[in-house]
BAFITI-81491 format. One record per residue (C-alpha): residue number from 1; x negated, y, z negated. Coordinates in steps of 0.02 Angstrom, whole numbers. Example, Ala and Ser with C-alpha at 12.3 -4.5 7.8 and 13.67 -1.06 7.14 Angstrom:
% BAFITI-81491
+-----+--------+--------+--------+
!   k !     c1 !     c2 !     c3 !
+-----+--------+--------+--------+
!   1 !   -615 !   -225 !   -390 !
!   2 !   -684 !    -53 !   -357 !
+-----+--------+--------+--------+
//
This chain:
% BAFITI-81491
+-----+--------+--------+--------+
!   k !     c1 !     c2 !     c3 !
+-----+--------+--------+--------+
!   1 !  -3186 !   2435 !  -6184 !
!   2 !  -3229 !   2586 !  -6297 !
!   3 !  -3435 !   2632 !  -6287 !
!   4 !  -3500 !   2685 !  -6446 !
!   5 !  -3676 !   2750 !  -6450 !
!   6 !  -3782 !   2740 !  -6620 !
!   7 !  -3941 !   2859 !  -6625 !
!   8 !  -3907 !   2929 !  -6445 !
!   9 !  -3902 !   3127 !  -6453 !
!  10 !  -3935 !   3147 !  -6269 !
!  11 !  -3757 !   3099 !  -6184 !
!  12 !  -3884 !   2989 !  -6079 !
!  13 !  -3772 !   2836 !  -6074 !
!  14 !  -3638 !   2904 !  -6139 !
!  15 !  -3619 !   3006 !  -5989 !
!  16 !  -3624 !   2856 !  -5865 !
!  17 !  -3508 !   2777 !  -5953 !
!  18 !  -3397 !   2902 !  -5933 !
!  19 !  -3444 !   2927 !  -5727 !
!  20 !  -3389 !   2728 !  -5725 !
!  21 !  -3220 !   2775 !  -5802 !
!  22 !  -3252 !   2728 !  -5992 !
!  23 !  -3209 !   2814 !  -6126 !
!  24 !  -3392 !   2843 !  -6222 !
!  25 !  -3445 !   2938 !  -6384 !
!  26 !  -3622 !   2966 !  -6444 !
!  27 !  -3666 !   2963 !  -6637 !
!  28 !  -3812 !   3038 !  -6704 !
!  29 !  -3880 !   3168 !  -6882 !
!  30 !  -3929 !   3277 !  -6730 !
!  31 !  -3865 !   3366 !  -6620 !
!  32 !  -3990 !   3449 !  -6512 !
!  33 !  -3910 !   3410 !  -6356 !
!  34 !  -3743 !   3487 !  -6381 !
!  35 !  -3698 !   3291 !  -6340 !
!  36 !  -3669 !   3213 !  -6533 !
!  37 !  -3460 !   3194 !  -6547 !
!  38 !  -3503 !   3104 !  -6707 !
!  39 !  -3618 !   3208 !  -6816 !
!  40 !  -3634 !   3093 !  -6955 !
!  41 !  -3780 !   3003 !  -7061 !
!  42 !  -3766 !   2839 !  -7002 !
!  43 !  -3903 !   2756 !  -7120 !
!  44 !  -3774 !   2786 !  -7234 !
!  45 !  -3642 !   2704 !  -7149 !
!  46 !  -3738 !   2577 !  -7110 !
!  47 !  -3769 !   2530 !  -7324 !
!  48 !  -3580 !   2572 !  -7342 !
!  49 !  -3522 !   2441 !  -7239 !
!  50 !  -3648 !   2318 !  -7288 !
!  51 !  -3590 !   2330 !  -7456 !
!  52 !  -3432 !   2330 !  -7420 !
!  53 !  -3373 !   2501 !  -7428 !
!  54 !  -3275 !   2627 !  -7292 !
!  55 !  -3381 !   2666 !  -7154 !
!  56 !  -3357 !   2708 !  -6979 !
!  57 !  -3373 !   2532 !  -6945 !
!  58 !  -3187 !   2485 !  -7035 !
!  59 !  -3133 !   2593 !  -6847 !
!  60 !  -3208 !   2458 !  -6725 !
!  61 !  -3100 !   2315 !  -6648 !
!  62 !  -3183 !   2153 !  -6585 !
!  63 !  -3088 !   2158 !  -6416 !
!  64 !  -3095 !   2345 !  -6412 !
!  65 !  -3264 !   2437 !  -6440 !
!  66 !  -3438 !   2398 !  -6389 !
!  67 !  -3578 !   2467 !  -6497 !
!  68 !  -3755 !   2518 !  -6426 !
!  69 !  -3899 !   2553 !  -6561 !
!  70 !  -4056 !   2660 !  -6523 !
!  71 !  -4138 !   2616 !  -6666 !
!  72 !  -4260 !   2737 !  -6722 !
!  73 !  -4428 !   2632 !  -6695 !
!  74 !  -4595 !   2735 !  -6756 !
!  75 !  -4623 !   2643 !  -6880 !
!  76 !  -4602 !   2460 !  -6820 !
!  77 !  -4718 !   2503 !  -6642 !
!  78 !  -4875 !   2440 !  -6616 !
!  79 !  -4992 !   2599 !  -6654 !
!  80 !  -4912 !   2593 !  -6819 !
!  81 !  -5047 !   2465 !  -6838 !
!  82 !  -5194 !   2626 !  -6846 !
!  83 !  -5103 !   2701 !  -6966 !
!  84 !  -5097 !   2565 !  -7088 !
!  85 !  -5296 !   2538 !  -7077 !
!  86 !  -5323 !   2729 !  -7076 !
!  87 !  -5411 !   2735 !  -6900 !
!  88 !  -5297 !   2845 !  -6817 !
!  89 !  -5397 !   3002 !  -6731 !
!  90 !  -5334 !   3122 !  -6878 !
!  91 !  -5375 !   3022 !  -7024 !
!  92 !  -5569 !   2996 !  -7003 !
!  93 !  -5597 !   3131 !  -7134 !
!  94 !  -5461 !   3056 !  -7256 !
!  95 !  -5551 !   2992 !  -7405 !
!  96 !  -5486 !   2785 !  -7437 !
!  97 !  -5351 !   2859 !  -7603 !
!  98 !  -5272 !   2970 !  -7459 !
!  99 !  -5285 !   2818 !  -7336 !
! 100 !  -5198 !   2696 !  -7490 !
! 101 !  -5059 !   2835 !  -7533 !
! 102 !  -5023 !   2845 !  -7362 !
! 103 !  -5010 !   2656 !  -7339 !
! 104 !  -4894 !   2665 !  -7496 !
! 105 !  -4783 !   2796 !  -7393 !
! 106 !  -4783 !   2705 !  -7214 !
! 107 !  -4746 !   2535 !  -7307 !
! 108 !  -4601 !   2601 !  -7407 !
! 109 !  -4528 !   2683 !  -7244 !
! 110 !  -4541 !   2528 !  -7142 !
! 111 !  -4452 !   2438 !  -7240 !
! 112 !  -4322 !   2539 !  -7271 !
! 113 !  -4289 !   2552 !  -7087 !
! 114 !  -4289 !   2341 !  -7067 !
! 115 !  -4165 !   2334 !  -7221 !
! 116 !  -4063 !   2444 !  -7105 !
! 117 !  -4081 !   2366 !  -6959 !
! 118 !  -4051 !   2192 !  -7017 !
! 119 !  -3897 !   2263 !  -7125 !
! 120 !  -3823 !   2331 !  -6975 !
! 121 !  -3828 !   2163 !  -6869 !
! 122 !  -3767 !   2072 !  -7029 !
! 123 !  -3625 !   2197 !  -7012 !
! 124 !  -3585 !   2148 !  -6838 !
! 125 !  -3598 !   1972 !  -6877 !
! 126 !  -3464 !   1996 !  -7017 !
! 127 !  -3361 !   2096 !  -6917 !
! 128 !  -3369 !   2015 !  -6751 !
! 129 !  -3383 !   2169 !  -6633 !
! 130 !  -3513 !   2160 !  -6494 !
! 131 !  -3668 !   2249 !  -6536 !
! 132 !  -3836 !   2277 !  -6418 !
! 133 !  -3983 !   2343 !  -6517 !
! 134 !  -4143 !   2435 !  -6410 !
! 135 !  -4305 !   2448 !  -6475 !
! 136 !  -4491 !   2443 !  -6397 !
! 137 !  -4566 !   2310 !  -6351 !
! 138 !  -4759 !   2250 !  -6414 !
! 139 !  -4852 !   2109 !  -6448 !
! 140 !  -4901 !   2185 !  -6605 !
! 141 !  -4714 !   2263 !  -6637 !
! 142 !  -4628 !   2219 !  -6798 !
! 143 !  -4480 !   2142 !  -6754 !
! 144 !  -4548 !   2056 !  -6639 !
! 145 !  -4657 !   1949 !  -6778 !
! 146 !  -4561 !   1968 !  -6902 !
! 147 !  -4364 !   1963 !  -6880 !
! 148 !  -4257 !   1801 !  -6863 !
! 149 !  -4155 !   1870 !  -6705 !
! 150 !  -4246 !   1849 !  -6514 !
! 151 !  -4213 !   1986 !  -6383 !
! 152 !  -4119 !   1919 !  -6250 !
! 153 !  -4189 !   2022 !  -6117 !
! 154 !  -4333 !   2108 !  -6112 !
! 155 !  -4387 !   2243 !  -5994 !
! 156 !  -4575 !   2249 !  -5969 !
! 157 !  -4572 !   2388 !  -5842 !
! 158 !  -4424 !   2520 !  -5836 !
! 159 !  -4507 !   2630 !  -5687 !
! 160 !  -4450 !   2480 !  -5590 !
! 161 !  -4275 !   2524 !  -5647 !
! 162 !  -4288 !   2715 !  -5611 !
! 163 !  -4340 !   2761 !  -5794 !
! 164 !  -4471 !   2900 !  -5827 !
! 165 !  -4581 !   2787 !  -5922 !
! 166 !  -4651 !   2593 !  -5913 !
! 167 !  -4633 !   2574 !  -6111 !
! 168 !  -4596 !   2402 !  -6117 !
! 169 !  -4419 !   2384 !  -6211 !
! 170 !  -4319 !   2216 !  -6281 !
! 171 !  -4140 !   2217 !  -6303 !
! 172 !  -4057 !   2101 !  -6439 !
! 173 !  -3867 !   2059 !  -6386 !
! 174 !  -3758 !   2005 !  -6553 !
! 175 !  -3578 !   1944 !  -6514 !
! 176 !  -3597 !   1965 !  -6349 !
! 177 !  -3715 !   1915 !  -6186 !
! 178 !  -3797 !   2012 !  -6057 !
! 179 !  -3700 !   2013 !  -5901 !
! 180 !  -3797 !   1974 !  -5744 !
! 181 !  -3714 !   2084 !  -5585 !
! 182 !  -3806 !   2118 !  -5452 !
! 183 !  -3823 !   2295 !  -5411 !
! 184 !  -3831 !   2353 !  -5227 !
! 185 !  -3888 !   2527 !  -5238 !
! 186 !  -4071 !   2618 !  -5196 !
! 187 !  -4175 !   2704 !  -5351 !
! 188 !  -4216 !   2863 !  -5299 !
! 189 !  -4401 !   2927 !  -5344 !
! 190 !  -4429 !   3013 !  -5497 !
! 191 !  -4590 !   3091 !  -5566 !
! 192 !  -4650 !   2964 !  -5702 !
! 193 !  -4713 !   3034 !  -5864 !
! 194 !  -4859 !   2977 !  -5994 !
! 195 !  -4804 !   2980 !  -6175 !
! 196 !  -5008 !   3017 !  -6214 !
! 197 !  -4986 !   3160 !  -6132 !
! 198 !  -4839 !   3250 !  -6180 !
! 199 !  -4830 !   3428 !  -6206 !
! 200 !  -4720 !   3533 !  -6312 !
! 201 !  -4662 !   3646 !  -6160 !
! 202 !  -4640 !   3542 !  -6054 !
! 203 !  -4488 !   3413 !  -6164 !
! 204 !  -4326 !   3452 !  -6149 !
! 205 !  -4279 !   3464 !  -6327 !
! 206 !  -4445 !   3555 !  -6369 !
! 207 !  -4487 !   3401 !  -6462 !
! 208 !  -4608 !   3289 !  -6396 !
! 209 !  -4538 !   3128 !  -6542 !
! 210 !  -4380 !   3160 !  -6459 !
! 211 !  -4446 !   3155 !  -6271 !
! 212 !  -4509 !   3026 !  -6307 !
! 213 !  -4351 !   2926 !  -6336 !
! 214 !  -4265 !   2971 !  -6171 !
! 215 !  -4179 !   2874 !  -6037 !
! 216 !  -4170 !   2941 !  -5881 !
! 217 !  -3989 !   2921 !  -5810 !
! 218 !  -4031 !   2837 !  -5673 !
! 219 !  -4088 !   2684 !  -5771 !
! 220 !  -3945 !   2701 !  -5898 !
! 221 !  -3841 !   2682 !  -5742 !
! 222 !  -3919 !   2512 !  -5703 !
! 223 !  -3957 !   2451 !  -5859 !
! 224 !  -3740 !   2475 !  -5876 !
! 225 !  -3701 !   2410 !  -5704 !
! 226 !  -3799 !   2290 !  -5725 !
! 227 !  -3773 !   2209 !  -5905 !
! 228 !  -3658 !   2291 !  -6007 !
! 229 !  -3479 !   2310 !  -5906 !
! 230 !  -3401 !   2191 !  -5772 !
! 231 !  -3456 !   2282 !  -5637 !
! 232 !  -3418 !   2230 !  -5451 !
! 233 !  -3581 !   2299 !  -5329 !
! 234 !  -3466 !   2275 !  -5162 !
! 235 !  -3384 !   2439 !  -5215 !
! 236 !  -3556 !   2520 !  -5204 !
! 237 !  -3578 !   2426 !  -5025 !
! 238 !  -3395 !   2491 !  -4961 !
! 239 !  -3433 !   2666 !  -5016 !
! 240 !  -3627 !   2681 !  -4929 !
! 241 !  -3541 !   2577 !  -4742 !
! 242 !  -3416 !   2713 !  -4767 !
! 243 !  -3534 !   2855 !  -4794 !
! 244 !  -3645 !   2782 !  -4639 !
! 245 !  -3473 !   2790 !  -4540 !
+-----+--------+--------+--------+
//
């Protein structure tokens, strides 16, 4: 299989793909990481192909590429919620027209980003490649209310998993199902970080929206191992009875 990420500038699971022997591109409008090998507009793709047009999805082969989508979220998570009733911190001195214009704004952008969404898993219905879609998880989160596709696994707490952060994430599987492997390997400790307190010098990519989209590799590892790729955890057993030897 071919690994093709959608939205991922990072190289984050790329870049384990690639340790596992795969070959592994990231796509992204970005490239802040010097990790995009696709710098393309992929909202755009996504409309081509939905109507029918050439996109980078006429490339993809049902037996041969895998597609992983980090959907941009903001605007389906649950704080959104604030926003819309203009009780966020820095809108108490909005007057109500600035509150309603801004309601306009937020509504228009949602649902441009669930026409895209849904267009792209139409797409991959149509076209038959597999296609695993991340996006946060909340009780209050949009797609979780209102969108006719269930996650099939859903991750309540990725610290467990070595991630930097608990944020609660589902995972919708289309054409394809989430392998079960067992992985036989310890996490190793990692300072865990609070996306209410972020701070511009201390993110990576000097932006704190961007920070606080990351996947630390070690659970991109697991989360691969352990339901994305046939993935055999007695190799992992030889190599640590070997290492102890």
């Amino acid at each position: 299989m071919i690994y093709h990420c959608l939205f991922e500038q990072s190289g984050t699971f790329k870049n384990e793909f690639k340790k596992l022997g795969y070959e592994a591109y990231d796509y992204d409008i970005l490239n802040n990481f010097g990790e995009t090998d696709y710098q393309i507009d992929i909202f755009s793709e996504i409309e081509n192909a939905y109507e029918g047009k050439e996109s980078i999805f006429d490339n993809f082969i049902i037996d041969r590429d895998y597609l992983l989508a980090f959907f941009p979220c903001i605007r389906f998570e649950d704080q959104i919620i604030l926003y819309f009733k203009g009780k966020s911190p820095g809108q108490k001195i909005w007057s109500q027209e600035k509150k309603l214009e801004y309601d306009l704004q937020l509504h228009a952008e949602l649902h441009k980003l669930y026409e895209l969404i849904t267009k792209l898993s139409i797409v991959a219905y149509r076209k038959g490649f597999p296609l695993m879609i991340e996006n946060p998880r909340g009780t209050q989160h949009y797609l979780s209310r209102y969108w006719a596709l269930e996650p099939k696994l859903i991750d309540k707490d990725r610290t467990v998993n070595g991630d930097y952060y608990k944020k609660p994430t589902q995972y919708w599987f289309i054409n394809c199902e989430p392998k079960h492997n067992f992985i036989f390997e310890s996490i190793k400790a990692i300072k865990h970080k609070n996306i209410k307190h972020l701070k511009k010098d201390d993110c990576i990519s000097g932006s704190i929206k961007e920070e606080r989209s990351l996947i630390h590799p070690q659970y991109a590892s697991r989360f691969i191992k352990t339901y994305i790729v046939d993935y055999d955890f007695t190799q992992e057993l030889y190599k640590t009875t070997s290492e102890e030897v």
